[in-house]
C-alpha positions in Angstrom: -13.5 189.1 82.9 -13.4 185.9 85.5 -11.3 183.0 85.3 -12.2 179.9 82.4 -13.6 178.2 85.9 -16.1 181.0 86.7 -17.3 181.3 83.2 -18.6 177.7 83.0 -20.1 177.7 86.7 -22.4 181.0 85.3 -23.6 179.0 82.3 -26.5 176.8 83.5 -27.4 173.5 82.5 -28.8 172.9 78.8 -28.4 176.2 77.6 -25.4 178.2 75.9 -23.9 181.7 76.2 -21.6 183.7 73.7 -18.5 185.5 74.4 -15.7 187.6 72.7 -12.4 187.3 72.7 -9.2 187.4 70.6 -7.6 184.4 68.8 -4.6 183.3 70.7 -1.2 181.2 68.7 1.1 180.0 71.3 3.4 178.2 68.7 1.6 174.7 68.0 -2.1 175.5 68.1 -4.9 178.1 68.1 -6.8 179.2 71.5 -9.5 181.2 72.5 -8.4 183.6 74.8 -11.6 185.2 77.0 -10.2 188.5 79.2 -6.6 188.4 80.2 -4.2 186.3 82.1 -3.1 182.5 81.5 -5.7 180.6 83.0 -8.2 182.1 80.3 -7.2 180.0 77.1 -9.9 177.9 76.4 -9.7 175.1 73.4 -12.7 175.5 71.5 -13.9 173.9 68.1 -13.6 176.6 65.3 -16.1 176.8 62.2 -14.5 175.7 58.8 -13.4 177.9 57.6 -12.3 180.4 60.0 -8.7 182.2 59.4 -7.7 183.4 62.9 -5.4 186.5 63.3 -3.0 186.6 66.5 -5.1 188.8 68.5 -7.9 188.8 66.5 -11.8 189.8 67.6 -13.8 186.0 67.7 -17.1 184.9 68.9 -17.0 182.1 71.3 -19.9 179.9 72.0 -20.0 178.0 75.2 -22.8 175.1 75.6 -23.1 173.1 79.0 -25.5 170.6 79.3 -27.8 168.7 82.1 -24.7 167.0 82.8 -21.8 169.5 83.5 -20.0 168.7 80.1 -19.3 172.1 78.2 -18.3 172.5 74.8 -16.6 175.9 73.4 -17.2 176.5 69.5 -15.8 179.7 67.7 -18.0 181.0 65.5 -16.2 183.9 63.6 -14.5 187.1 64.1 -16.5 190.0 64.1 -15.6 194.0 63.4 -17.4 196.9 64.5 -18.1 197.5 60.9 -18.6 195.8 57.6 -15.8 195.3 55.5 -15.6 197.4 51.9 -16.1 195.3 49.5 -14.0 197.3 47.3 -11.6 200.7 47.2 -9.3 202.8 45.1 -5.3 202.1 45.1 -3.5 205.5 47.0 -0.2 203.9 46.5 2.4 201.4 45.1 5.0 200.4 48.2 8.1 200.7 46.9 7.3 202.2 43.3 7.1 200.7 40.5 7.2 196.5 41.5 5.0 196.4 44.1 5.4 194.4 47.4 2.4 196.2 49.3 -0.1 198.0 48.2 -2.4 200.9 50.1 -5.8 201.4 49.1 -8.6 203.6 50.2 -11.4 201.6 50.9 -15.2 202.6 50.3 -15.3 203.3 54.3 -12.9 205.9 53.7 -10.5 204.1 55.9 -6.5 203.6 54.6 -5.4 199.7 54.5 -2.1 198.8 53.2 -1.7 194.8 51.9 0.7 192.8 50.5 -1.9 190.1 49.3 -2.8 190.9 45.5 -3.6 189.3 42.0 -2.4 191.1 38.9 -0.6 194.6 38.8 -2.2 198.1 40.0 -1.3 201.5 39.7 -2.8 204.5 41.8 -6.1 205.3 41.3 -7.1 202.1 40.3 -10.7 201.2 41.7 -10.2 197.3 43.1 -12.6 194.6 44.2 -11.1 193.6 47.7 -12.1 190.2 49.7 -11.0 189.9 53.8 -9.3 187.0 55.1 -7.9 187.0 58.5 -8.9 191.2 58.8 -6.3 191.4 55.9 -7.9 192.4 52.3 -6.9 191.0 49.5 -6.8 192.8 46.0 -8.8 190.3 43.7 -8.8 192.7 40.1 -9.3 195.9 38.8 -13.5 197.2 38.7 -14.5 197.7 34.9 -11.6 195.7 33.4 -12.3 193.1 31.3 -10.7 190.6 29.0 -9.2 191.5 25.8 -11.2 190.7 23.0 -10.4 187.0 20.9 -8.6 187.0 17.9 -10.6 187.5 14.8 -11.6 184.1 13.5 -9.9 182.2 16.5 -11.4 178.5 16.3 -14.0 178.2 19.5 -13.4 174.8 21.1 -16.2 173.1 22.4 -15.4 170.0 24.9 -16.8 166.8 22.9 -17.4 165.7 27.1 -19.1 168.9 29.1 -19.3 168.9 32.5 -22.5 167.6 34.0 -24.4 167.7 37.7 -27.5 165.1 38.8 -29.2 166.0 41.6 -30.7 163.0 43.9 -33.2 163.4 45.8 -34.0 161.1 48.4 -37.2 158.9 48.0 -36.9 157.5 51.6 -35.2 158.1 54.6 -35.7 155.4 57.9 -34.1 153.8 60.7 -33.1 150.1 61.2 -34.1 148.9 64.4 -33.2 144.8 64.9 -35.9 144.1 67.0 -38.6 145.8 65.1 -36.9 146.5 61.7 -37.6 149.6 59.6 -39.6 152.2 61.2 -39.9 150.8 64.3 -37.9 153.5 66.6 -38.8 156.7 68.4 -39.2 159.2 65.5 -39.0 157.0 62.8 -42.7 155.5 64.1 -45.8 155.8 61.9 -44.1 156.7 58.7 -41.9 159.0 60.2 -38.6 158.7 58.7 -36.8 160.4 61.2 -33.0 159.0 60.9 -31.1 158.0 64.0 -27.6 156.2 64.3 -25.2 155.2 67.6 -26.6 153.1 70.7 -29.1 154.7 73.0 -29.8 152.6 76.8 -28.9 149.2 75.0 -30.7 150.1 71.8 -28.6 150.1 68.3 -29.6 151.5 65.3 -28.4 152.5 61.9 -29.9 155.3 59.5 -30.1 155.4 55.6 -31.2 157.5 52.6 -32.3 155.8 49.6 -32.6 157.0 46.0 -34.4 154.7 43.9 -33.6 152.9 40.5 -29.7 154.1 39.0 -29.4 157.1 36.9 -28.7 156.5 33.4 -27.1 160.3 33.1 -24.6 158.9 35.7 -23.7 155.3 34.0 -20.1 155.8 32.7 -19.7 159.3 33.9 -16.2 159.9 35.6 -17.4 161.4 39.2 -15.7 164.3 40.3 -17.5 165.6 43.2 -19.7 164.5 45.7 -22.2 166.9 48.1 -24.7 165.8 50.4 -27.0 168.1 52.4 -26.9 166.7 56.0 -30.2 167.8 57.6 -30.5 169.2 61.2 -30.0 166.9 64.2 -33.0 166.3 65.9 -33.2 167.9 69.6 -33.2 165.7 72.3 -31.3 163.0 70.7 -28.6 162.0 72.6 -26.2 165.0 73.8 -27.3 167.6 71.6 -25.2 170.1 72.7 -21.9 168.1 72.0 -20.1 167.6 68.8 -21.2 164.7 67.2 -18.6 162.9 64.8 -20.9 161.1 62.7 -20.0 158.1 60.2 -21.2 157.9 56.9 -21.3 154.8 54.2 -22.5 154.3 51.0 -25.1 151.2 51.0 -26.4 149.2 47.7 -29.9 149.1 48.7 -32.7 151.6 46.4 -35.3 151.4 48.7 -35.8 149.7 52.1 -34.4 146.1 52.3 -35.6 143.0 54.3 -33.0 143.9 57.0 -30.5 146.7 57.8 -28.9 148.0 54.6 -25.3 146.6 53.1 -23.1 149.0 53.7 -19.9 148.6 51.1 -17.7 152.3 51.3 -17.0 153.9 54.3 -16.7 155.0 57.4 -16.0 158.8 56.2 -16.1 160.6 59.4 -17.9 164.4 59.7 -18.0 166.3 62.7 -21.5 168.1 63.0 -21.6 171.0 65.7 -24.1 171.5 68.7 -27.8 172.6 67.2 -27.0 171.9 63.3 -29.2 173.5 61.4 -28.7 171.2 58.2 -26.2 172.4 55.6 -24.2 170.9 52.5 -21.4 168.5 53.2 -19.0 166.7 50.8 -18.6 162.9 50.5 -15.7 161.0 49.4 -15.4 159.9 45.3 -15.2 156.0 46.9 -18.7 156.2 47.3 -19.6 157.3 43.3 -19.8 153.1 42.6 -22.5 152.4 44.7 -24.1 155.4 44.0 -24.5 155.3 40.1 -25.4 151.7 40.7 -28.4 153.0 42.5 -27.1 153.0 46.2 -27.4 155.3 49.0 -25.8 156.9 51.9 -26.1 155.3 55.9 -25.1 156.2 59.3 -24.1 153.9 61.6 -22.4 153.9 64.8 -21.7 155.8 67.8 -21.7 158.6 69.2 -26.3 158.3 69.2 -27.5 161.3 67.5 -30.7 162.1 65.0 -31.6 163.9 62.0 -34.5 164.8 60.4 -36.6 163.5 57.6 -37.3 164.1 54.3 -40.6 164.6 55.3 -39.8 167.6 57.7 -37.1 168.5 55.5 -37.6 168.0 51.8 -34.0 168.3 50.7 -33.2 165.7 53.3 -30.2 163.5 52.2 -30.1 165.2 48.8 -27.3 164.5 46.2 -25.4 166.5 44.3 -23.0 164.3 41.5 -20.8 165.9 39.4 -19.6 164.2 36.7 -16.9 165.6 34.3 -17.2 163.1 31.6 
């Protein structure tokens, strides 16, 4: 394969090209490694969560845009086959207490592993899960748990675990000089939310839920998730990641001017072309939230994302609460 050099000239403008290659540790961090030699280690974003293995098959993604500025992103490793998902155990390495373990997977094809949960035996049929092209033995197939002791007390928690779901009854952009819905997308009641500076123009994005939620008030918060929706094409450099800023605001619906923002920054990176997906906040933002708040982007780098009215689950909120 040519030189890292040669790669990016081929790639034109705007566009993006995949290649594979093997997962390279040289002591201190990860590379991609495209073809042979040392001039072809190229530091790439990986996807979360992605367990590289020293020599290990990945996917490399390589966009360039109208400017020259490439970005590499590692999607995966890849086989030439599936997985099993499960297998038989052949054998016990050394017998009896065992430090690896062979098993026959589904494919017909031998692995041996030292990752396991629980003790085995040959000929034990075992659920298997892959990290890093190693399995993992997660339990025996058909075993279940023993049965509870006659008249054992059943304990109920006097606080059970809740969820609320939020979903947003605006999205808009804050514009100074023409306020609220006054910028590109965002126009004519389109809600589209942008966030950065853009040729001398700063604006700030937000999400807004309406009045509080009673089932929240009092509720100890335990987790956060917020589904980020896909960044609008065209927005600033598209094909870069993008590390956005997130805040919580205090503001249920649009206010006179830009929105108070009282938590925050908590930074996310969002890769080239997101497609919209679930991301998760941090817990200092559950006391604006339950007080009937919402979540804002401001600053740079300028980016977009779409509306609730292109997507419907745009900004939504998922709070649990464990008491």
């Amino acid at each position: 394969m040519a030189g890292i050099d040669n790669i990016m000239a081929a790639i034109p403008g705007g566009s993006t090209r995949r290649f594979y290659g093997t997962a390279h540790w040289d002591g201190a961090r990860w590379w991609a490694k495209l073809g042979d030699g040392p001039n072809n280690l190229l530091d790439a974003w990986w996807q979360d969560p992605v367990q590289p293995l020293q020599g290990g098959k990945i996917a490399v993604d390589i966009t360039k845009d109208e400017y020259g500025q490439a970005a590499s992103f590692v999607i995966g490793g890849y086989t030439d086959q599936p997985r099993p998902s499960s297998g038989t155990v052949q054998e016990i390495i050394p017998a009896g207490v065992a430090t690896q373990i062979v098993i026959m997977g589904e494919d017909a094809v031998a692995y041996t592993t030292d990752r396991f949960i629980g003790e085995y035996s040959p000929g034990d049929p075992v659920y298997l899960t892959w990290d890093a092209a190693k399995p993992t033995v997660i339990g025996k197939i058909g075993a279940s748990a023993p049965p509870p002791t006659p008249d054992a007390p059943v304990l109920v928690p006097t606080n059970p675990p809740g969820s609320e779901t939020l979903i947003a009854t605006a999205s808009d952009t804050y514009w100074a000089p023409g306020g609220w819905g006054s910028y590109s997308t965002s126009r004519n009641g389109g809600e589209d939310i942008y966030t950065g500076t853009w040729y001398g123009n700063t604006v700030t994005g937000a999400w807004f839920y309406g009045a509080q939620r009673p089932a929240l008030q009092g509720k100890t918060i335990s987790r956060i998730r917020f589904r980020l929706p896909a960044r609008i094409r065209g927005a600033g450099n598209y094909n870069d990641i993008a590390i956005v800023h997130f805040y919580a605001h205090t503001s249920g619906a649009r206010p006179g001017g830009d929105v108070a923002r009282v938590t925050g920054p908590h930074d996310i990176p969002v890769p080239p072309g997101f497609a919209g997906g679930d991301v998760d906040l941090p817990l200092s933002f559950a006391p604006a939230l339950v007080a009937g708040g919402g979540i804002s982007i401001a600053g740079n780098p300028y980016t977009g994302f779409n509306s609730r009215l292109k997507d419907a689950n745009s900004g939504r909120l998922i709070i649990d609460w464990s008491s």
